[in-house]
N, C-alpha and C positions, 0 to 999 in steps of 0.2 A: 216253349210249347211242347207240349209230352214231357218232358225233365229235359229238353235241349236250349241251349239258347239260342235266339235269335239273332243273326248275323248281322242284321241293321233295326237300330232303333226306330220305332215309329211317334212321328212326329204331333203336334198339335191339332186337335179334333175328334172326331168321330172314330173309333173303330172297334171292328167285332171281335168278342174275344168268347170262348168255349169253355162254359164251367167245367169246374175241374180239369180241363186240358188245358186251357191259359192262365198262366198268370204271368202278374206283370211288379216291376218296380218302378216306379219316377226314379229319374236322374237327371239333376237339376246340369244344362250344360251354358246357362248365363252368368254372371256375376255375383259369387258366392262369399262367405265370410262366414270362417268357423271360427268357433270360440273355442281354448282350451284353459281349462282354470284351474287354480292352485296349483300350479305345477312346480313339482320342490326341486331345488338346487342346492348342490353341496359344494362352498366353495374350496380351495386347494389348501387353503390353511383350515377345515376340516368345522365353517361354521353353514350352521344346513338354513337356508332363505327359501322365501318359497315367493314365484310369481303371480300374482293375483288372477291375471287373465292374459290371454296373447289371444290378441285376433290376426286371422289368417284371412286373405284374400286372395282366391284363386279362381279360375277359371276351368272347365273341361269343354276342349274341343269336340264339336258334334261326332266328327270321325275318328277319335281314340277312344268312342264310347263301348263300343266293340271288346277290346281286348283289355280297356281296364275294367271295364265289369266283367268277364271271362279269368281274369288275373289274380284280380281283390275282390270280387264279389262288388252291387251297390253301394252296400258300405266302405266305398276305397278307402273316404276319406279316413275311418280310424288307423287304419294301416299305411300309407302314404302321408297324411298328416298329423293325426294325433303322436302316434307314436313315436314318428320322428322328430315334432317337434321337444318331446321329453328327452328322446336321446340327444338331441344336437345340442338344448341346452344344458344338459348335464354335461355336456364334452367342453361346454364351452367355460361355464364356472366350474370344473375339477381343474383347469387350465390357470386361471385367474382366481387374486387374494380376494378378500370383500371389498377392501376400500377400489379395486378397478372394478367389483362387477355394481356396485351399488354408483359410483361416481366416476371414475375416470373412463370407464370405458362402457358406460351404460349408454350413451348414445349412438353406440356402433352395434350394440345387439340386435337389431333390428333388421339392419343392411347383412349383419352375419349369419342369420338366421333362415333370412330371404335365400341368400345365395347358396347355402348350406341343401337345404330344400331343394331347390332348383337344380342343385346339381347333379344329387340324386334321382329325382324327377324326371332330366331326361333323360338316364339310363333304365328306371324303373319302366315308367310311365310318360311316354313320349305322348306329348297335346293338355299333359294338364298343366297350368302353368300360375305359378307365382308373381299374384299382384303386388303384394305388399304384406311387411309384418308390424305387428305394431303389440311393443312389449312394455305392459305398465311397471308403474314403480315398485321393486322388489321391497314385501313385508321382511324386515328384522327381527332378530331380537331386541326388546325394549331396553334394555342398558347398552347396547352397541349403539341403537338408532339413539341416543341421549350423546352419547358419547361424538358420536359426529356432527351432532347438530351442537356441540361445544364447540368442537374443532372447527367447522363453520363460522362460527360467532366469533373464534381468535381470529381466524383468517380473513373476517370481515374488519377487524378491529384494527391490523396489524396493514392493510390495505390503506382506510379511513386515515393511523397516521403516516403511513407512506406519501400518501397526499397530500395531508398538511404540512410531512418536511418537505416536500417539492414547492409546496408555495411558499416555506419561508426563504427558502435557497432562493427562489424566485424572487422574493420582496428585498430579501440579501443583496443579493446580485445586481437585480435593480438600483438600489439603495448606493450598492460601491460605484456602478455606474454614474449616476449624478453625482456621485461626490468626488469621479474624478472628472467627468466633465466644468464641473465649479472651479475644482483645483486649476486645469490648466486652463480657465479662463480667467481665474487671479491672476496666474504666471504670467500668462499673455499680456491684459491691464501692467501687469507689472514693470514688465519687461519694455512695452512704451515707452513709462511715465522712466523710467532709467536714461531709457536713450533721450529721451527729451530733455533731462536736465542735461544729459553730458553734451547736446546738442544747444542749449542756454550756455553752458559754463563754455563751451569751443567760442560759440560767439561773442561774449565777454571779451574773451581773451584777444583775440581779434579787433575786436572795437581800442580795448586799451593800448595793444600793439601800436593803432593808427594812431591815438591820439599821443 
């Protein structure tokens, strides 16, 4: 009001405002989700990916509405999140090859991103706070993206007969097992019918002795 800001927001409903003395901004302070798109990554072996989209879910407290729009202007979010989300992720893939940022380590970008935010957040801008991030699958180059999607197919391949030698070792093993169970149950049969005759042949002997 006159070029000053207002020390406390005014809430939902009615109220009077003085052309040309007032103006005003919205500032959304429920449950919000920005979008940031294409945003490009270089990774450390020097191949440049780009993010399709990352949505951002934050909040701003009623009472840090004050001083972050005193700070950053309405528009925080470009400065508090757009921005930062391009710098953190570029820190994050100049760190990491393609094959961690595209696969090994693509389902931690999210929680690193989050926490990354947030923890500048509450040194910057204390009350606004980090819901969630949520970072799509990074576009490639098309002979890289071929390239791994082979490497995939071997390592599904190489799986598949990992599998199948565990079940023949399995059907293996199985197999030695009944055939030494049969074994020492010949043995056994065997071993009987041995003692039984030398148990005939004693009593023979025996009977002829008597007579």
């Amino acid at each position: 009001r006159g070029g000053a800001l207002l020390t406390s927001p005014s809430g939902p409903g009615y109220h009077i405002m003085l052309p040309f003395i007032t103006t005003f901004k919205s500032v959304q302070t429920t449950l919000q989700t920005d979008e940031v798109k294409n945003v490009p990554c270089g990774t450390s072996g020097g191949v440049m990916i780009y993010i399709d989209r990352i949505e951002v879910v934050n909040k701003l407290a009623p009472y840090a509405v004050y001083d972050i729009v005193r700070n950053y202007t309405a528009d925080y979010d470009k400065t508090l999140i757009f921005n930062k989300i391009h710098h953190e992720l570029n820190q994050f893939c100049s760190a990491h090859t393609l094959q961690e940022v595209y696969i090994e380590l693509f389902d931690q970008i999210d929680e690193n991103l989050k926490l990354a935010l947030q923890k500048d957040l509450n040194v910057m801008a204390p009350g606004l706070t980090i819901q969630a991030v949520r970072v799509t699958k990074p576009k490639i180059p098309e002979a890289i993206r071929r390239n791994f999607e082979l490497m995939e197919a071997e390592k599904t391949k190489l799986l598949i007969a990992a599998q199948r030698q565990k079940v023949v070792e399995k059907e293996a093993e199985t197999d030695r097992k009944k055939a030494l169970i049969e074994a020492e149950k010949a043995a056994q049969v065997a071993r009987i019918h041995y003692q039984q005759k030398i148990m005939e042949k004693e009593t023979e002997k025996r009977i002829s002795e008597i007579e």
